[in-house]
Backbone bond lengths (Angstrom), bond angles and torsions (degrees), N, CA, C in turn:
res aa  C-N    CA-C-N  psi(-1)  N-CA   C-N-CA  omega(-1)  CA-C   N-CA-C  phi
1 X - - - 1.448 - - 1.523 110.21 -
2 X 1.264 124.07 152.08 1.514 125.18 -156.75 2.085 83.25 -106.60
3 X 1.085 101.01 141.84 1.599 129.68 -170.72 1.706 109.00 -47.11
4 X 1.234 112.77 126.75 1.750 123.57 -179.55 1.596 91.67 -37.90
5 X 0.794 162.10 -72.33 1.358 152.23 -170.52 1.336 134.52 -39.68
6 X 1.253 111.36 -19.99 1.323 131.82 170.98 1.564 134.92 -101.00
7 X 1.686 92.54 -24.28 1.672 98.82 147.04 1.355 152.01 -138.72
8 X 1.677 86.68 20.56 1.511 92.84 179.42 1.615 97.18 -137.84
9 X 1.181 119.50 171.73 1.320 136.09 157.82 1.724 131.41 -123.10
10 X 0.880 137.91 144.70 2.103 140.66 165.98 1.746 92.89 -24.92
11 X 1.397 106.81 112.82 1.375 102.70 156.84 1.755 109.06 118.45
12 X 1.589 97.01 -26.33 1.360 97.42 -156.13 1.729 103.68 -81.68
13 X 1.547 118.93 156.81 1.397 116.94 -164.58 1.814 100.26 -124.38
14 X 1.059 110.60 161.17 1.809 111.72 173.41 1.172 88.46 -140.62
15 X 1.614 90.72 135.27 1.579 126.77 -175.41 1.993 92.17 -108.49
16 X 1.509 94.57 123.79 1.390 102.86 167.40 1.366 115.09 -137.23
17 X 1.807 101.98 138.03 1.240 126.02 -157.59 1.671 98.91 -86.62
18 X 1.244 133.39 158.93 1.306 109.14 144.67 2.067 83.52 -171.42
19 X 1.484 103.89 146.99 1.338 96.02 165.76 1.564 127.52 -73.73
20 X 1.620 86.46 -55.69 1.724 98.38 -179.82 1.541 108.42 -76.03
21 X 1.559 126.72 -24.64 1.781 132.20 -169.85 1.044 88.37 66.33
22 X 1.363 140.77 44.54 1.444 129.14 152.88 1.462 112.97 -135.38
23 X 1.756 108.80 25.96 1.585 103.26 174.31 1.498 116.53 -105.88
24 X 1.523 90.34 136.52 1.870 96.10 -148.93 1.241 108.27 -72.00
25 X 2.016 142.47 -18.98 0.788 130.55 133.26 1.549 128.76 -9.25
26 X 1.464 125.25 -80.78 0.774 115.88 165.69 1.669 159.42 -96.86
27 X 1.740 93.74 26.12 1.461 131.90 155.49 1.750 99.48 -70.47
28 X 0.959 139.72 -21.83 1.439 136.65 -144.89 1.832 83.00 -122.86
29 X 1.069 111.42 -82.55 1.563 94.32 167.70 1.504 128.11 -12.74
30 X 1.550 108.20 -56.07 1.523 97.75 -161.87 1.496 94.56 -103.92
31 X 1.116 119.53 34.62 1.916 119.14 166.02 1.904 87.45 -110.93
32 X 1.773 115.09 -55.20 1.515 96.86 176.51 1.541 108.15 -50.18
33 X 1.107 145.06 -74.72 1.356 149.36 -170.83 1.535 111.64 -22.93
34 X 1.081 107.45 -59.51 1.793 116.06 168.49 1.459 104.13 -50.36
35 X 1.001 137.54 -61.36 1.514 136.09 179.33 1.163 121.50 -54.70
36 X 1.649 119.11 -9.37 1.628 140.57 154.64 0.585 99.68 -102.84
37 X 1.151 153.10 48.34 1.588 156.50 155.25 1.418 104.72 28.03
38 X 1.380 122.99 54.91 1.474 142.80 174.17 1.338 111.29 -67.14
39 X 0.925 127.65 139.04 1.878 106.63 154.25 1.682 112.55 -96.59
40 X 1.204 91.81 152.22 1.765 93.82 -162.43 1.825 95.29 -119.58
41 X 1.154 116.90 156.83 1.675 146.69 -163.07 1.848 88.95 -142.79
42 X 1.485 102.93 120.81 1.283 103.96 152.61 1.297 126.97 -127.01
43 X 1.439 128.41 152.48 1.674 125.94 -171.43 1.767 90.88 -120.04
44 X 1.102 110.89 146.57 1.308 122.07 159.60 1.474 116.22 177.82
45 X 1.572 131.71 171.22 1.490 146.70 -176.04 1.493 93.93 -114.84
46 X 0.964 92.94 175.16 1.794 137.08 159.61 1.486 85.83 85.51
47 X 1.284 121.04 -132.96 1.457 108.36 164.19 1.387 133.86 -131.46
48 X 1.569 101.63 85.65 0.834 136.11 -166.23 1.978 143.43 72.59
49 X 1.715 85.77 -37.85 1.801 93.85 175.95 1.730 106.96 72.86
50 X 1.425 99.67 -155.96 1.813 92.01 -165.40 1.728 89.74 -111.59
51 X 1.535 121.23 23.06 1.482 103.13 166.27 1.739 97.83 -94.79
52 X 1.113 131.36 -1.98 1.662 121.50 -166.66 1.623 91.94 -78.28
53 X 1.381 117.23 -35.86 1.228 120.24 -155.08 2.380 104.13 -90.37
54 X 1.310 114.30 0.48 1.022 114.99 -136.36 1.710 82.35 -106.73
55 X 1.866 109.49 -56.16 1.113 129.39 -156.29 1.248 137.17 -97.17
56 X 1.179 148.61 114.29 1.563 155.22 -141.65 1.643 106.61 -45.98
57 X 1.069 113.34 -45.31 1.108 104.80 174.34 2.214 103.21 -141.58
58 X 1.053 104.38 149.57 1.603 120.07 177.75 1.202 137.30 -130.92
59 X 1.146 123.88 91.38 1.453 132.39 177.98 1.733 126.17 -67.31
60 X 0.737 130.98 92.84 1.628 155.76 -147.08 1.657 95.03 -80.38
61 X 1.923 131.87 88.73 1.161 99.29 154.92 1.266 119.46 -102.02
62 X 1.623 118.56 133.50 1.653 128.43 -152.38 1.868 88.68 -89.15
63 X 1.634 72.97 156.65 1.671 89.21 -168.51 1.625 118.64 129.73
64 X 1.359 100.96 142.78 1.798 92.28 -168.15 1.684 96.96 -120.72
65 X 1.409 123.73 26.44 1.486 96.09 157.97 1.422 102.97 -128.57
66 X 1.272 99.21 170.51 2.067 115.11 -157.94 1.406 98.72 -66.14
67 X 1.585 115.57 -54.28 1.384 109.52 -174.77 1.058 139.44 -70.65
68 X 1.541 111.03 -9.31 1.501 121.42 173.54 1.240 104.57 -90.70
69 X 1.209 121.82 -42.71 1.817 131.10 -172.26 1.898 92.69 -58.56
70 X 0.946 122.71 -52.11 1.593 131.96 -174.83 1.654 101.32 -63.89
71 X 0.922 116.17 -91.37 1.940 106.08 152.11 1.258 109.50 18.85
72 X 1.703 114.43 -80.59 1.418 121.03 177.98 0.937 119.10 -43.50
73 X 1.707 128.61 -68.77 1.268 162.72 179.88 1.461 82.40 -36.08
74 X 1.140 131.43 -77.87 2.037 126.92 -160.84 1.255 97.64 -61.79
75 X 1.271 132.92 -27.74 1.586 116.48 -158.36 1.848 99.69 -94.63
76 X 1.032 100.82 -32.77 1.674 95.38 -171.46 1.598 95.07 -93.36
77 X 1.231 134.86 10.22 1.445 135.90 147.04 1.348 101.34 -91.69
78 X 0.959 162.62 -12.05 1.630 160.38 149.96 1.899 105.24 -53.43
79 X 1.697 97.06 -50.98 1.454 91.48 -175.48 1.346 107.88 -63.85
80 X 1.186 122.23 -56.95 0.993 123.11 178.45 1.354 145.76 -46.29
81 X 1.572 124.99 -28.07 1.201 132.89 135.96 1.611 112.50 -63.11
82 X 0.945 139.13 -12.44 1.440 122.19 162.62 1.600 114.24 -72.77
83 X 1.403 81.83 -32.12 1.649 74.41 -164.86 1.732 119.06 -85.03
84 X 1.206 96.95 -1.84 1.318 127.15 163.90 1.360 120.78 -83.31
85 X 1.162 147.84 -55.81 1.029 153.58 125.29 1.401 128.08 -6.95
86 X 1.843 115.80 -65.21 1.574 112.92 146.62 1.523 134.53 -38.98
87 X 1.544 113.33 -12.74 0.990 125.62 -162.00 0.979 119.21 -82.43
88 X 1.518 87.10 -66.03 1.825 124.32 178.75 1.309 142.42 -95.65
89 X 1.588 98.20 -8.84 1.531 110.48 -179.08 1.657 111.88 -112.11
């Protein structure tokens, strides 16, 4: 991995996607992130997987199939750049 200085900064947060919270890609992300003392946001369905348990805070979308849980996942990333955007731009 290339050195905390080069990709993160004080403050900065990682948003992780996952349907099931059990894809080890991004289980492995938010264990490096913790070791940068990142704060981590997790999204996932079913119930939950091992990112609910991993990440500072976890937003739970309920439901056990991929395409609806993903559905969620895009739409409350839509809000969220708006509301970001209203914010900041």
């Amino acid at each position: 991995f290339p050195s905390h200085d080069t990709l993160t900064n004080v403050g900065d947060v990682l948003v992780a996607i996952s349907a099931s919270g059990n894809s080890e890609n991004i289980i492995q992300a938010v264990k490096r992130a913790k070791l940068l003392e990142v704060r981590t946001i997790g999204l996932s369905g079913f119930e939950g997987g091992r990112l609910k348990e991993l990440v500072d805070c976890h937003v739970l979308m309920p439901g056990r199939d991929f395409g609806i849980t993903e559905d969620w996942q895009l739409a409350a990333c839509h809000r969220i750049a708006r509301i970001l955007k209203d914010d900041f731009v």
